[in-house]
N, C-alpha and C positions, 0 to 999 in steps of 0.2 A: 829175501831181502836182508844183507847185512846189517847190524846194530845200528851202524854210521848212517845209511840213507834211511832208515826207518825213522832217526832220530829229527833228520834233515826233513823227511815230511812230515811227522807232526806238530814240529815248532811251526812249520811252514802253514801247515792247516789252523792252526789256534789264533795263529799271527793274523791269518785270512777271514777268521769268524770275527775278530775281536775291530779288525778295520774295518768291516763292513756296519758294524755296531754302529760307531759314532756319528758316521756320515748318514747312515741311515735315520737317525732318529733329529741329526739336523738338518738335514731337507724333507724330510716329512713334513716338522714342523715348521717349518718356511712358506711352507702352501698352506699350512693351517692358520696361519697370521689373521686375516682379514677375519675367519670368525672368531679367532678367541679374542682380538680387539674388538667385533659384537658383543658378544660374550660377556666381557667386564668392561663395557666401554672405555676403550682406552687407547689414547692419542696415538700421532705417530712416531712420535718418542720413545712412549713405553712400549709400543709394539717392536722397535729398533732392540731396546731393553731384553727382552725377550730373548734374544738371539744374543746380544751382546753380555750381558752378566752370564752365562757360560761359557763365551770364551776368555771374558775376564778372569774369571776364577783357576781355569784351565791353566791359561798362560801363567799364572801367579804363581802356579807351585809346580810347572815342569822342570825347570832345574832342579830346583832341589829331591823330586821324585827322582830325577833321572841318578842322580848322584844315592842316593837312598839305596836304587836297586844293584849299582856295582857294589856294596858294601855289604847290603843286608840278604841279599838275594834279587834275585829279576822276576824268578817265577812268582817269589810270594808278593812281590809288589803288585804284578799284574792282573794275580787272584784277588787281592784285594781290592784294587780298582774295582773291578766286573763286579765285587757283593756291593759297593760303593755304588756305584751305578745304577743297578738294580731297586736299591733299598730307596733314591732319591727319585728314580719315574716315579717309582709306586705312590710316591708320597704326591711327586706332580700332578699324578692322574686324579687326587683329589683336594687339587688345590680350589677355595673357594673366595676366592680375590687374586686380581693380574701382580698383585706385591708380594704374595702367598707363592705363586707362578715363579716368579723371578727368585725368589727365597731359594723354592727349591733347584731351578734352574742352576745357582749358584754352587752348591751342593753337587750337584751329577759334573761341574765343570772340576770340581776337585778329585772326584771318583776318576773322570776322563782324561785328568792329568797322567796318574798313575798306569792309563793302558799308552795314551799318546809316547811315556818316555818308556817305555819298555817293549812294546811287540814288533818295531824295527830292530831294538838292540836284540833283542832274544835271535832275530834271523839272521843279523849278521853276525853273531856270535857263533853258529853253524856251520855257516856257507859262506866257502873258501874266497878268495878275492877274485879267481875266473871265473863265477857262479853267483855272485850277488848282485849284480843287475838285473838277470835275469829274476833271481828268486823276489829284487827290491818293487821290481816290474809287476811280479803276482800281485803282493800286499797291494801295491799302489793301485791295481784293478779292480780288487777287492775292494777297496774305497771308492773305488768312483763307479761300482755296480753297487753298493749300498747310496751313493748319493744321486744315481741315475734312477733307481725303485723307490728313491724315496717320497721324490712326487707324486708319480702316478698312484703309487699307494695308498702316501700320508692324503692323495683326495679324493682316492675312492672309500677311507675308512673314515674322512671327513664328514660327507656327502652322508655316508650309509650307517655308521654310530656317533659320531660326532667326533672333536679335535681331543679329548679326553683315551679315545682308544687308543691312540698314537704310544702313549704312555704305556697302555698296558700291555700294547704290541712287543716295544722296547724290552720291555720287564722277561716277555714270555723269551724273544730272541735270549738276550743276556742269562738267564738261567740254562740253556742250552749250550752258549759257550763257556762257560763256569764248569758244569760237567763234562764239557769236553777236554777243558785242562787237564781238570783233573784223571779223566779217564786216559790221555793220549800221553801227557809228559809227565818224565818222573826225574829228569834232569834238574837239577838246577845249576846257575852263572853268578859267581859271586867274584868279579875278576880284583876287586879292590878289597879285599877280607881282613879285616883286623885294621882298616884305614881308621880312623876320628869322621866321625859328620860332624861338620862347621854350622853349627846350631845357629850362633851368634851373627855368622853371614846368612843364613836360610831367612830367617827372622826380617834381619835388613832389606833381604830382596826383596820378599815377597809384600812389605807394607810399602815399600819405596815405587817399585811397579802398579801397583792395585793405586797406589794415588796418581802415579803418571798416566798411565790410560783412564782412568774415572777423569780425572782434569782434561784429557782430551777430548773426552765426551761430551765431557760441559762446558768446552769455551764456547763465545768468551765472555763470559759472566768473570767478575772477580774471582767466586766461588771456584771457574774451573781453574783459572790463571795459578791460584793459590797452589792447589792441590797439584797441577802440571810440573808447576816450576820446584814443587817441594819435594815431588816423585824425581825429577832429572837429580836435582841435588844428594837425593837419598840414592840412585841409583852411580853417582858418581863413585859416593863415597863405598858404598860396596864395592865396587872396580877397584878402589886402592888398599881394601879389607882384602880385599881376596889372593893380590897380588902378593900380603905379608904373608899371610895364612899356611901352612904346614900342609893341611890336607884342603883345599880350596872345594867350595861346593861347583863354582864355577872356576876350571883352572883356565884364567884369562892368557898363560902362557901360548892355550891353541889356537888363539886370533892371532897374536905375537906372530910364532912362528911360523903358522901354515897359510900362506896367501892365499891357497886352494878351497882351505877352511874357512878364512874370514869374509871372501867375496862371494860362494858358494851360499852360503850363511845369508848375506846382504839382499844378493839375490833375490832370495826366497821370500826375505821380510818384503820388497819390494813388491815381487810378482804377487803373493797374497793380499796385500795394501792394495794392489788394483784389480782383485777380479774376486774378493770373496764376498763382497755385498750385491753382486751380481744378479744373482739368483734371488734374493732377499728383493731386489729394486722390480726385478722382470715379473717376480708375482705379482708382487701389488700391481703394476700395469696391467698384467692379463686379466687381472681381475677386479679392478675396480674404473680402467680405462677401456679395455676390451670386453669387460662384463662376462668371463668366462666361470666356469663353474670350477672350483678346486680340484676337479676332476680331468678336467681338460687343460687347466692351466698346468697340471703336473706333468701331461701328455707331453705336450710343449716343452716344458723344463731337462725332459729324460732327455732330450737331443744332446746335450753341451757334456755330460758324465758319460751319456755311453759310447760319442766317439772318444772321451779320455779313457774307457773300459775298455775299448776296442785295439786301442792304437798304445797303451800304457807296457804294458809287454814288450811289442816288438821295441819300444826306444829303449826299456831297460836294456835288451837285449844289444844295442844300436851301440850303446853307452861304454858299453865292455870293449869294443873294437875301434869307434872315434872320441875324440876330444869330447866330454861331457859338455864344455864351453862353446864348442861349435852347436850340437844338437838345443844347448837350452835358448842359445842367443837367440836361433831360426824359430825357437816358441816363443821367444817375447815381442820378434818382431810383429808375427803370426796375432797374440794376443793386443799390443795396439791398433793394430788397422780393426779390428774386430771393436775393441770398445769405441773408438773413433765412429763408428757407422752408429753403436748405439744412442751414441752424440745425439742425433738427429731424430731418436725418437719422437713421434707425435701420436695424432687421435686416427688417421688416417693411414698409419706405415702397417702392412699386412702380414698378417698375422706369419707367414708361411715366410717371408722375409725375416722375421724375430726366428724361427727354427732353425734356417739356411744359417744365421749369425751366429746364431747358438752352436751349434755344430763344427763352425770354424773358429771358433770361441776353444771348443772344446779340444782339435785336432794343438791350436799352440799349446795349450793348457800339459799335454800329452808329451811334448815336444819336449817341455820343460821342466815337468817334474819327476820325475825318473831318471834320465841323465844329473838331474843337481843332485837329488838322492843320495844313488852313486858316487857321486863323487866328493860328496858328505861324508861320508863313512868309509871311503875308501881314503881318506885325507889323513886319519887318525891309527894310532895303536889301538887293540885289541881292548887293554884298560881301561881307553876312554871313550867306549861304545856307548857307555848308557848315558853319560856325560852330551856325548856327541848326539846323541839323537835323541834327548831333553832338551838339547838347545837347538837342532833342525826343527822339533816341533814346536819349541818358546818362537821360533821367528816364525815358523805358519801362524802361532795365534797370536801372537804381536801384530803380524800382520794384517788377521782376520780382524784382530780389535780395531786395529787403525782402518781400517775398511770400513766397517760400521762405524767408528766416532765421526769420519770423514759424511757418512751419510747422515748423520743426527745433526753433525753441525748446521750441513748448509738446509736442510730440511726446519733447522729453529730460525734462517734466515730468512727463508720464504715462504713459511706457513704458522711458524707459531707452533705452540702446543692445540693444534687442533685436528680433528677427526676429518682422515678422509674422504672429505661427501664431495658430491656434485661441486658444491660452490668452490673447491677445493682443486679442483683438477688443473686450471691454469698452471696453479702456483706447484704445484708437482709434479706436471711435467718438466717447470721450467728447473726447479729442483734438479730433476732425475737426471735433466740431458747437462746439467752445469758437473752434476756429479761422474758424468760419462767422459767429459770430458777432464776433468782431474785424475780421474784411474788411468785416461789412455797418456797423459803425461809422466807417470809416473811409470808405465809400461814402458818410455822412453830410456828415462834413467836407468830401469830398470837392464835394457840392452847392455850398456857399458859397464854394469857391475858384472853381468856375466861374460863378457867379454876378457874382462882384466882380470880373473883367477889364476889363468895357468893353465900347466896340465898336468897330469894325472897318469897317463899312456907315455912308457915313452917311444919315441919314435915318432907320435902323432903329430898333426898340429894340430 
């Protein structure tokens, strides 16, 4: 095996350890919810919290990680994430209050920033522009088999040592790809070297953001109004920061220019705004409507990631030959009729119907993310790889945030800060399915954003 494809598999394998990480340690703990809300008794707010102050934190510093590692290096950002990560399970696993939880929760979302903006860039910094769908397709399996095991796992390690192993499981994995870095690449990508990092914008974003989503969490109290409307203002005002700035942390020129980039982009924020609290909504049901055991509710869950495991490849692969824009539209379409039926959820809808849903849940899911990928990265110069895929994953956890502040809200609307018991179940279901059906509206909108990019191929339509 020449130098060249030696180097193409083991970016490609560390790329594939390090995706499988994130997603696995947040669907584990997604079916661990209901006991570690036992646990420390705590609403369903802070159980929402849980899952949400990581992807806050995440979201808050992917640009500027992603900009950090064109400059400073890719590899060593990456490295550092994974000891980042590591060092804050550990700490999780012996948290002793659900605020303690969330503390560290917060922490591992800034470790996770640093892999999110870098182990897409490291593979397409490799593999040529006829080969990165395909390879974009691996990684992307890789994630959705780390969030396909991570139920059934995160509740049979639930069930068998408690929600505490989940962490230490986390800990033992990520030590394993930490020395597979190290052992497999000796490369480093430093495509922006001797650039300025825009401190003074980094700063701006990241307090401007972390108050616009925290305020969307919390409306509408004044408190969140405050904080909402002060994060848009602060994030205005960086947009016109950035635009004077020499060396831009976010160079707003590739919205500007590339219609491919800015709708591609929209997309994404979109499609994740309606299907990443999914998972999060469907355990609680299985398990506090359907009375299932964390073990079998995770059963249930693996359907919807492992037809996206299944089917993620071939659309990568799909993506290189047709319009990226045709293949993701037919998975948005695929992803509203799916939340629409979950609309309808009740006490009554069978269990084996929620799997069937899940599964075609799963196959749009597939449809759509590997084709936008692609065509994410194939929108940009080489330069702005780490840039470009810091801001394809700011718009997954932008959107994963607004997907959960979307489910906190209307949960403060019709239940309050209280504990999901018995007396409780009306008002949560009526919750759930209000909630089903705003995700499948936005699955809507979401169609004509992927529609109006463009393309990509030429010759396609």
């Amino acid at each position: 095996m020449d130098a060249r494809a030696s180097l193409k598999r083991n970016t490609l394998l560390a790329a594939v350890m390090s995706s499988f990480l994130g997603p696995f340690t947040a669907s584990s703990v997604t079916v661990a919810l209901p006991r570690i809300g036992e646990h420390f008794s705590m609403d369903a707010i802070s159980l929402g919290w849980v899952a949400t102050a990581y992807l806050l934190s995440a979201a808050a510093f992917l640009v500027p990680v992603g900009r950090a590692s064109d400059i400073y290096g890719r590899k060593k950002v990456f490295l550092w994430g994974m000891v980042f990560i590591n060092l804050s399970s550990l700490l999780a696993a012996f948290s002793t209050s659900g605020t303690e939880l969330i503390l560290w929760r917060i922490v591992q979302g800034v470790g996770s920033s640093m892999i999110f903006g870098t182990g897409v860039t490291i593979v397409a910094s490799v593999y040529p522009a006829s080969e990165r769908g395909k390879a974009l397709g691996i990684v992307l399996t890789a994630v959705y088999v780390g969030v396909s095991s991570g139920p059934f796992i995160g509740g049979v390690l639930t069930d068998l040592l408690g929600w505490r192993s989940l962490f230490f499981t986390n800990v033992a994995i990520g030590m394993v790809v930490v020395v597979t870095i190290l052992w497999k690449i000796r490369e480093e990508w430093v495509e922006a070297k001797g650039e300025s990092f825009d401190v003074a914008g980094s700063i701006l974003y990241v307090v401007a953001f972390t108050a616009a989503m925290y305020g969307l969490t919390a409306l509408p109290s004044p408190k969140g109004i405050s904080f909402f409307s002060g994060g848009l203002l602060g994030l205005f005002l960086f947009g016109v920061w950035e635009l004077k700035v020499e060396h831009p942390v976010l160079d707003m020129r590739l919205f500007m220019n590339s219609r491919v980039f800015l709708f591609s982009n929209l997309a994404a924020l979109i499609n994740y705004s309606a299907t990443f609290a999914v998972t999060f909504l469907i355990s609680l049901y299985l398990q506090y409507i359907k009375r299932l055991s964390p073990q079998a509710a995770g059963l249930v869950l693996v359907s919807q990631p492992l037809m996206q495991a299944v089917l993620s490849t071939f659309t990568g692969r799909l993506s290189d030959r047709v319009e990226p824009r045709v293949v993701s539209s037919m998975g948005m379409v695929s992803l509203m009729v799916a939340l629409v039926f979950f609309g309808f959820l009740d006490e009554a809808t069978h269990t084996g119907l929620v799997v069937l849903n899940l599964l075609f849940l799963g196959f749009g899911f597939a449809l759509f993310v590997s084709p936008n990928t692609n065509a994410i990265m194939s929108s940009v110069d080489k330069k702005f790889y780490g840039v470009a895929s810091g801001t394809m994953a700011t718009m997954r956890v932008i959107g994963q945030t607004v997907s959960m502040g979307i489910v906190m809200f209307v949960f403060m609307l019709f239940m309050g800060r209280n504990q999901i018991t018995r007396q409780y179940y009306g008002q949560f279901l009526q919750s759930t399915k209000t909630i089903f059906f705003i995700f499948a509206f936005l699955s809507f909108l979401g169609i004509f954003a992927s529609l109006a990019r463009g393309r990509i191929h030429k010759g396609n339509g």
